[in-house]
ROFI-644518 format. One record per residue (C-alpha): x, y, z. Coordinates in pm, whole numbers, plus 50000, padded with zeros to 5 digits. Last residue first. Example, Ala and Ser with C-alpha at 12.3 -4.5 7.8 and 13.67 -1.06 7.14 Angstrom:
2
513674989450714;512304955050780;
This chain:
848
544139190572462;547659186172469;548619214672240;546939243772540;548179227572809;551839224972720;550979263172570;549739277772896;552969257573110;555379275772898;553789312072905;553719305573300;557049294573306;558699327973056;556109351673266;557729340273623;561439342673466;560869380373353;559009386873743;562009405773834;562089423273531;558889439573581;558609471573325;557149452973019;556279455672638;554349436572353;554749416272030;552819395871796;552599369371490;551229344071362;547829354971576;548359389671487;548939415771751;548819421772103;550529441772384;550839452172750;553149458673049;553509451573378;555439417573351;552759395373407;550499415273175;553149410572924;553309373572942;549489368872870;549419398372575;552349378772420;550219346172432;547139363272306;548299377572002;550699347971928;547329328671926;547519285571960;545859258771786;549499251071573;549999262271163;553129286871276;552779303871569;555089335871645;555659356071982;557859389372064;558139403572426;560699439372446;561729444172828;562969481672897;566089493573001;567419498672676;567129460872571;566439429972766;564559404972594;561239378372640;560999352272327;558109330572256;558069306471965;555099279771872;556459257271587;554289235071275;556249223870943;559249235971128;563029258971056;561319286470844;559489295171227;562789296971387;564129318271145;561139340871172;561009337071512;565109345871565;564699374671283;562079394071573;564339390071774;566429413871681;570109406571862;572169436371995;571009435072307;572389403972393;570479384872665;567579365272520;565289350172712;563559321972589;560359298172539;560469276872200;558309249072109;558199227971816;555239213871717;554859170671685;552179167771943;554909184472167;558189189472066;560989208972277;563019235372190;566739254072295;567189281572068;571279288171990;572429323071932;575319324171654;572629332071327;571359359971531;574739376271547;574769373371169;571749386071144;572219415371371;575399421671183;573399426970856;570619442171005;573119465771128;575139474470779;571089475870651;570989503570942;574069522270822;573479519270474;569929536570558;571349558870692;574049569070458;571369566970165;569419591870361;572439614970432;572589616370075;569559623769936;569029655070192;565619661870011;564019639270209;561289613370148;563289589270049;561359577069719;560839614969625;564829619969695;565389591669480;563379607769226;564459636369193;567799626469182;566779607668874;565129640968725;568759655168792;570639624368648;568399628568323;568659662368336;572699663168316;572659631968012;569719653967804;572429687467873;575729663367755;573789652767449;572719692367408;576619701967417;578609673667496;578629633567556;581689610967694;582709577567608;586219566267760;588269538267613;591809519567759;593999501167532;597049483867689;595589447067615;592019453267499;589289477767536;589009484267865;586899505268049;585709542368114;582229556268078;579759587668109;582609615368072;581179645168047;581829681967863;580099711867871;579139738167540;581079726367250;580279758567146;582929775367363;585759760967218;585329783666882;584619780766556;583459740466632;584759718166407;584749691366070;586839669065970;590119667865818;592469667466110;596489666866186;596489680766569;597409707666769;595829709567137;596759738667338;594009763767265;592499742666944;594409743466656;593859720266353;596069711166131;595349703265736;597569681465526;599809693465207;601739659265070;598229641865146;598099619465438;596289585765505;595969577365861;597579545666108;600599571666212;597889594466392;599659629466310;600279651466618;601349689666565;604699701166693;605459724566424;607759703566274;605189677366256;603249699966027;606009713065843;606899676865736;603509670365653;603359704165455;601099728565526;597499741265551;596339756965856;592769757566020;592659780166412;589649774066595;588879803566843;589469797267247;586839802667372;588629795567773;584949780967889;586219745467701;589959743767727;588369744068120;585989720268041;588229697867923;590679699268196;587889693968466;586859659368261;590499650868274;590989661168645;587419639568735;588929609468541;592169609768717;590319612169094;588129586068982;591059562368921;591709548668526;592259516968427;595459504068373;598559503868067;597389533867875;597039538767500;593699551867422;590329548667254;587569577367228;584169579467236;582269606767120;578489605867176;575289623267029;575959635566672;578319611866635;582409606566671;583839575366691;588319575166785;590679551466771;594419544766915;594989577567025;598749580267158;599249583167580;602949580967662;602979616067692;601639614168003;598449607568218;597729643468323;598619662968002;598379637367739;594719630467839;593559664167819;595489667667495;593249635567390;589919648967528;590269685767367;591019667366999;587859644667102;585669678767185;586099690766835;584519663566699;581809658366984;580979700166865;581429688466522;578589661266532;576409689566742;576709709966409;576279682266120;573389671366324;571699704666399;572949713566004;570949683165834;572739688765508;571309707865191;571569694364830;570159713964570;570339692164206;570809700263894;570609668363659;573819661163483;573239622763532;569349615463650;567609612863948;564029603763953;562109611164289;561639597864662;565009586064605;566499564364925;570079579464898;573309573764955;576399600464918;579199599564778;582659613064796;585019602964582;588819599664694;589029560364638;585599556664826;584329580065028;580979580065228;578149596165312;575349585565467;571029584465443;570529613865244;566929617665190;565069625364894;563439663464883;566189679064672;569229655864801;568649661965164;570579653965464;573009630865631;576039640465719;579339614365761;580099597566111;583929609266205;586259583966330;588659596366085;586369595765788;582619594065705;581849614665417;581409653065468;577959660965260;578649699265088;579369683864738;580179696864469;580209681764143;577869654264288;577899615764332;574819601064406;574419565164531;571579542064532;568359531064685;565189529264468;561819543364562;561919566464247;564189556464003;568189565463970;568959569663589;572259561563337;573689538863628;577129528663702;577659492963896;578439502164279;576719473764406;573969500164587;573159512264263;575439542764106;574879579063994;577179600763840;578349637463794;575269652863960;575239689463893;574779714464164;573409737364358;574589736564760;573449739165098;576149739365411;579119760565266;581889766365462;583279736265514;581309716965302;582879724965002;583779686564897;584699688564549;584929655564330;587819635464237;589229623163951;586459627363736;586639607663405;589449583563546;588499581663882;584679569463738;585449546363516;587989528663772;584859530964041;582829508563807;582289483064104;584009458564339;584329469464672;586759459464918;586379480565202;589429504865340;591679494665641;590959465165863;590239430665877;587019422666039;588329399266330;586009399866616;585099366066613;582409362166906;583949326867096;582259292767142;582599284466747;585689298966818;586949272067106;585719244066937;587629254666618;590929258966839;589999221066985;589729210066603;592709230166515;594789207266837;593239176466749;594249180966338;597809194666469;598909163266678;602279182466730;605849169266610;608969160666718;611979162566642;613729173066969;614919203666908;611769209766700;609449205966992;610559237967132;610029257966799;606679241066756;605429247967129;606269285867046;604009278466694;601139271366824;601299298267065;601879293867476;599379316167642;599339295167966;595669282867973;594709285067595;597869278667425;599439254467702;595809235267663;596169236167330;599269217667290;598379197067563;595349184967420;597219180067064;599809157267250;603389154567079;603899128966832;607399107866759;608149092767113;606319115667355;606199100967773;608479123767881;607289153167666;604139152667829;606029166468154;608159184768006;605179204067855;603539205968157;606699222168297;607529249568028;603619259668148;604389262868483;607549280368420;605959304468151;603229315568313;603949349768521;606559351768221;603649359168044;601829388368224;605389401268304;606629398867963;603459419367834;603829448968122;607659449668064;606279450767631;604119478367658;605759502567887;608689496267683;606369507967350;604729538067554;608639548667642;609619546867274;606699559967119;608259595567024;611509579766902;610409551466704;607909577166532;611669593166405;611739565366149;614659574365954;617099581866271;614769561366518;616549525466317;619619521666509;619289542266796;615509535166842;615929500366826;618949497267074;616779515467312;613949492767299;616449467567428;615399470267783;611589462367684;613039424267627;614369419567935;611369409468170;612369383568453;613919344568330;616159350568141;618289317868177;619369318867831;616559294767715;614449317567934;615379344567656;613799321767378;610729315067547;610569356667554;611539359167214;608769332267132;605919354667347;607469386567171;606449367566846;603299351467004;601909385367156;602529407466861;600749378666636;597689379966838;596979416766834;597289412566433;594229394066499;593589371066817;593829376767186;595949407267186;598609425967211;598619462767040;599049477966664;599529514466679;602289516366456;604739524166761;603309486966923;604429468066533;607169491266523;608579480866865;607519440766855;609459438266488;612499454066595;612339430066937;611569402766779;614929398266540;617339403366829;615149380667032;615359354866704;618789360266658;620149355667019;617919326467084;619649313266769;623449320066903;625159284066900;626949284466573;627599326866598;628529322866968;627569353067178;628999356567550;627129351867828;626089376168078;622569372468008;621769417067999;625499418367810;624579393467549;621539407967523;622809441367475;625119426767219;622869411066987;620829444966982;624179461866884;625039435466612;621439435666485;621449468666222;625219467766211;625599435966047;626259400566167;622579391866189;622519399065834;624929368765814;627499368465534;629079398365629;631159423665432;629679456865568;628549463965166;627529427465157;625379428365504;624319460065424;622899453265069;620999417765231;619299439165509;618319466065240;616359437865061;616029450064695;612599452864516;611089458264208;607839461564056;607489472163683;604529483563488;603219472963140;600689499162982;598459477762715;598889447662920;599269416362721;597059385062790;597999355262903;594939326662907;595139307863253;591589297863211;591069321063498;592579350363291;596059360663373;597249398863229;600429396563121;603139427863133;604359434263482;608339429563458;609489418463825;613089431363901;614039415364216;617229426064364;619619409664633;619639371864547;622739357264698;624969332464520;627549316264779;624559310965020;623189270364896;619979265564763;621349261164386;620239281964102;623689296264073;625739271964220;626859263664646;623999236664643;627079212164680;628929228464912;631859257064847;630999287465037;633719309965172;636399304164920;633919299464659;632589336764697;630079354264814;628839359764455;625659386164435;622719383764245;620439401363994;617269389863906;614809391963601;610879385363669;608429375463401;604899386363415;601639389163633;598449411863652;595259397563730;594449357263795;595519333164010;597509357764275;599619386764219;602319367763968;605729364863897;607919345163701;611559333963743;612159311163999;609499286263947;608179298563603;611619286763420;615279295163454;617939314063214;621089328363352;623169354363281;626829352063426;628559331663086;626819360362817;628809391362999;626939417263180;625779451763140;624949454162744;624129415362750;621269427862985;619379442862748;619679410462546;618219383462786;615569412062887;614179407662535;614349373462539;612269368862805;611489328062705;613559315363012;612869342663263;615979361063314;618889357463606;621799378063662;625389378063845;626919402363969;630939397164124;632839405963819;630679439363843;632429445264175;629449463664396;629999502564353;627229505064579;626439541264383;627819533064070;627759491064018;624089486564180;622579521564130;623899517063792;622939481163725;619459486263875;618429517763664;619969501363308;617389470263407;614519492463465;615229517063188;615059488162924;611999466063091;609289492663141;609189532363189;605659544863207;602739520863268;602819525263652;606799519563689;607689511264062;611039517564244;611639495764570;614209492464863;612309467965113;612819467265490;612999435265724;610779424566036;609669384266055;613069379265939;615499351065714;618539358865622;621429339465787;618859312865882;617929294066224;616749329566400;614209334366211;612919298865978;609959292866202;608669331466184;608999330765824;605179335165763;603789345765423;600469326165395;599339339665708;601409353665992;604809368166055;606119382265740;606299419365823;607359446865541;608249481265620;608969500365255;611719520865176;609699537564852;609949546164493;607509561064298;606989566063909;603549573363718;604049612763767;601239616563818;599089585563940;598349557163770;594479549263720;592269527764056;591619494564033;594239491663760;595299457963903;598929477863934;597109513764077;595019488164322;598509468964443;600279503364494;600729496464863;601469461364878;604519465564626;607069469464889;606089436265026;604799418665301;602389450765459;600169431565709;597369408065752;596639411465439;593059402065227;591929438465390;594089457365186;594639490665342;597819473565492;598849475665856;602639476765843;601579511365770;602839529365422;606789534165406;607479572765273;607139577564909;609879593664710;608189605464330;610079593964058;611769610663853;615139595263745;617109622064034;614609603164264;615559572864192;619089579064322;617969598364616;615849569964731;618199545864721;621269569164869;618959578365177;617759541165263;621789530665166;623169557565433;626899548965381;
């Protein structure tokens, strides 16, 4: 039995409209992921934004509770039901149906389409709803409905907004299988098991705690699909079910030992990791440092510690990716298409930590001999920091042994370490504004963007706003504010795309954004604006156009990418201006040279083929179908637009060239690393890729005006080559010894040198650097000829002179400045003749 397929089915033969699971990354930037089925309707329940039509969804929602105030990470693995990754069966009411059809919906699905024993339900009411008390007396009898108080049976958002009582049905295992003393309804023992939530939205929660009714109550439920299965397969351990039997299995099989229900934890909490680890990496989201990033890395990081318990200790957990995808790739065919990127992901993650792990595991063994009842904070950190050990991973191990960290040293060495650190986290998904935007949806909607075709536009101005989003009757001159128009021609900034800027009449349009499906644009008025007022707004078309042209070359990029690096490769972010694109990746290394010149050919190619854009409009499902790519972290309507360019095929709203051949060239000016698996590359086109091609030409220029040669190259060769012999002559020079003597406290230095290869002119001046005062003369062999070089340093003597002296003596000549000179010779008989001579001329010379 498919219970996903039957859920939805059911609710949708009531009406409601099936929606497929939103991200585990939430728009709501208070989350740090999806927790609950509700998550993505909160705004349409705080009545941010109005209901939609019809006002009834229901949804198999992806939920992680892994981090932040919801985290049941320490529980997995311990508990017959607790997961960091589960799935939530939910139907939601927005102000339409409320407590009557909700309850008469969940008993039927529940006793017609489960066909769980009725004799077996149970049911639970706030205990002052007596209006749900007495629907439900029409499904079950009087002695299994229960009443309890605000703890278990009311529900609320957060402080204030939307709240209400909450009604719940649950399940009876049975007294022959669970008899202890929690084992009653209301009790924490597992004989009564809570498997649907039916939260009635109809108080709204002031901050004096004041309840007010809701003029259009909603409802919110939800039913864990793990719990359904594990009663419908007759198990009283989700772990026991199909959907972790198979993973439990493999790992059994990959250890070698055999799974024991009473001693199988490590096998739970790898079995849960792993589903959580592959649609956390096929959603996009990648290891990291801190951030969602972070909690990747410490759940596979605790499936990992988990796996050495079991004497795993080499990379394991990317061979159960399979076992995922076969379970759970059926509804969620992204699975499928990410699988090898998401093993890639995970080997190259277990390597980088297992690389640690036994060094770390004994540090902590080490401090644990001498712990009685409180683990160190230093060390706690320091196996967090240095061996990538999370909090919580030193937690689980300590808890075998009951004992506990010194948490306030080891925050206060965390702070330490952020105060030191840039904090990149900004949350993610859509601002959080407040404003009159609710006014607005509901007397507009939405307004018309027809800036596709249409570049300069009359029209009326539907509303105008200050820059905190409160409604205005009247935008003055030399204020800043935003304009919303009937029709608008400015694209707002949206999938990596930078919105137009512009002209509103003569003010100017300084960006465009959208904000709940209403495209606005900011202005600095040089002029009163009012509400109504006709307007002509015109974009700045050389920006809107080169803009495109990086747009457009982004789609090229990524099918460049996919074709020489893999399929493995999946966009991970994209910026597009009117001068630079830059685009973020999914590959495991940095790229060679030879990789980035076959992408940048690849794109230039697609580029000089003009190949004509190609705009469809179809059907999500039609559009994947067809084999174009959909980024799984966007926002798609039930009819989305594809984009064809040559080869590439992608899901796209922004805005493009007509043809390839506008985009003009193509270059990449950067590659690096973003994060953990994530590479970027920044490239320019069309007249930013011209201004990047003369500015390395006019550099060129000047190198080879520096050079003095127009053969650039071969000048930098040579003069690598001699700077590669300067280097070795130095070094050479470094190994020769100079024998001195000191008279009236000056070094002296008379010498032949033998080796060729040595300049001597480095000897004097190291020989010189050596003394406060030195006289140095050195006489060498080189190339059949005899090279003479002489330095003073603050002494009565003439390097000039004394080279010119020994020279003479050898046949040759030469001169130069007193600190320093050098000449030439033919003699070399008479070599050791000029070397005494010099010697005895400068004894005489410092002793007079």
């Amino acid at each position: 039995m498919d219970i996903r397929s039957e859920y939805l089915n059911f609710f949708k033969s009531k009406g409601h409209e099936v929606v497929f699971s939103a991200p585990l990354v939430p728009e709501d930037p208070t989350l740090l992921f999806t927790n609950a089925g509700m998550v993505p309707f909160k705004s349409i329940f705080t009545g941010e934004i109005p209901r939609p039509n019809p006002p009834r969804r229901t949804s198999c929602q992806t939920c992680i509770r892994a981090g932040g105030k919801h985290n049941d990470l320490d529980n997995v693995g311990y508990t017959a039901r607790h997961h960091t990754f589960f799935e939530m069966l939910g139907n939601f009411s927005f102000g339409d149906y409320f407590k009557k059809d909700a309850i008469a919906y969940a008993w039927e699905f529940v006793t017609e389409v489960l066909k769980l024993p009725k004799e077996k339900l149970y049911v639970t009411t706030h205990e002052n709803d007596d209006e749900a008390y007495e629907l439900w007396q029409n499904f079950v009898p009087k002695e299994r409905i229960y009443k309890f108080g605000d703890k278990d049976n009311f529900w609320q958002m957060g402080d204030t907004g939307p709240c209400g009582p909450c009604s719940e049905i649950f399940y009876d295992q049975g007294e022959e299988h669970f008899n202890g003393l929690e084992d009653y309804m209301g009790g924490d023992g597992d004989r009564f098991l809570e498997i649907w939530n039916l939260v009635f939205m109809q108080y709204e929660r002031s901050a004096d705690g004041t309840l007010t009714p809701l003029p259009k109550p909603s409802i919110d439920t939800g039913m864990g699909l793990e719990r359904v299965i594990a009663i419908k397969e007759g198990k009283f351990s989700n772990f026991d079910t199909s959907l972790f039997m198979p993973i439990i299995e493999e790992i059994a099989k990959i250890c070698k030992k055999p799974y024991v229900y009473e001693k199988g934890a490590s096998y739970r909490v790898i079995a849960d990791h792993i589903r959580s680890s592959v649609f956390l990496l096929a959603q996009g989201i990648n290891f990291d440092k801190e951030g969602r990033g972070y909690v990747l890395r410490r759940i596979l990081r605790r499936a990992l510690r988990h796996g050495y318990l079991l004497g795993l200790k080499k990379p394991f957990m990317y061979k159960l990716v399979d076992k995922v995808c076969d379970i759970m790739g059926k509804h969620y065919t992204y699975l499928n298409e990410k699988k090898d990127y998401v093993k890639e992901q995970i080997k190259l993650e277990e390597e980088r930590f297992l690389n640690t792990i036994e060094k770390g595991i004994e540090i902590f063994n080490d401090e644990l001999k001498n712990t009685k009842e409180v683990f160190s904070g230093e060390i706690a950190f320091k196996l967090y920091d240095t061996y990538g050990f999370p909090l919580d991973l030193t937690q689980d191990m300590l808890k075998e042994k009951n004992i506990v960290i010194d948490e306030e040293k080891f925050n206060a060495l965390m702070q330490e370490q952020k105060n030191r650190a840039k904090n990149s986290w900004k949350g993610s998904g859509d601002i959080s504004i407040s404003g009159d935007f609710k006014n607005l949806i509901e007397k507009f909607s939405k307004n018309e963007f027809v800036g596709y075709e249409q570049f300069n536009q009359k029209t009326k101005i539907l509303a105008l706003l200050d820059e905190n989003f409160k409604e205005l009757s009247h935008l003055d001159q030399g204020q800043i504010g935003w304009i919303m128009l009937e029709k608008t021609p400015f694209y707002p900034t949206s999938g990596g795309q930078s919105g137009d800027s512009g002209k509103i009449n003569q003010s100017e349009v300084l960006a465009t954004q959208k904000f709940f499906d209403l495209n606005l644009s900011k202005v600095k008025a040089c002029e009163k604006f009012e509400t109504n007022q006709i307007i002509e707004a015109k974009i700045d078309l050389e920006k809107r156009m080169q803009t495109a042209r990086h747009h457009s070359a982004t789609h090229l990029l990524h099918h460049a990418l996919k074709k020489i690096l893999g399929d493995q490769v999946n966009q991970a972010g994209s910026l597009v201006e009117y001068n630079r694109l830059r685009f973020d990746f999914s590959y495991s290394k940095a790229l060679s040279k030879k990789e980035l010149k076959e992408i940048e050919k690849c794109v230039n190619e697609m580029i000089i083929s003009a190949n004509k854009t190609k705009i469809d409009f179809m059907t999500l499902e039609e559009a994947k179908k067809s084999g174009a790519i959909a980024l799984f972290s966007e926002k798609y309507q039930n009819e989305v637009r594809v984009l064809t360019l040559g080869e590439s095929k992608e899901l796209c709203g922004g805005t493009h060239v007509e043809n390839t051949a506008e985009i003009g060239s193509f270059y990449i000016i950067k590659e690096s690393g973003v994060s953990s698996g994530i590479r970027r590359i920044e490239a320019v086109v069309s007249k930013a890729a011209l201004e990047f091609t003369q500015g390395i030409i006019e550099e060129l220029n000047d190198i080879k005006e520096e050079l003095k040669n127009n053969d650039a190259l071969s000048s930098i060769k040579k003069l690598k080559n001699e700077l590669r012999n300067s280097k070795n002559e130095l070094r050479n020079s470094s190994q020769i010894k100079l024998d001195s003597i000191c008279i009236n406290q000056t070094q002296i230095c008379i010498q032949k040198i033998d080796d060729e290869n040595i300049d001597i002119k480095n000897l004097i001046d190291e020989f010189k650097n050596k003394f406060e005062k030195s006289v140095i003369l050195l006489i060498q062999s080189k190339n059949e000829k005899i090279n003479l070089a002489a330095g003073v340093k603050n002494a009565p003597l003439k390097a000039g002179i004394l080279v010119k002296q020994a020279a003479i003596i050898l046949g040759g000549n030469g001169g130069g400045r007193d600190d320093f000179a050098t000449a030439g010779g033919k003699d070399f008989a008479k070599i050791d003749q000029a070397l005494q001579e010099s010697k005895d001329f400068i004894e005489k010379e410092l002793c007079k």
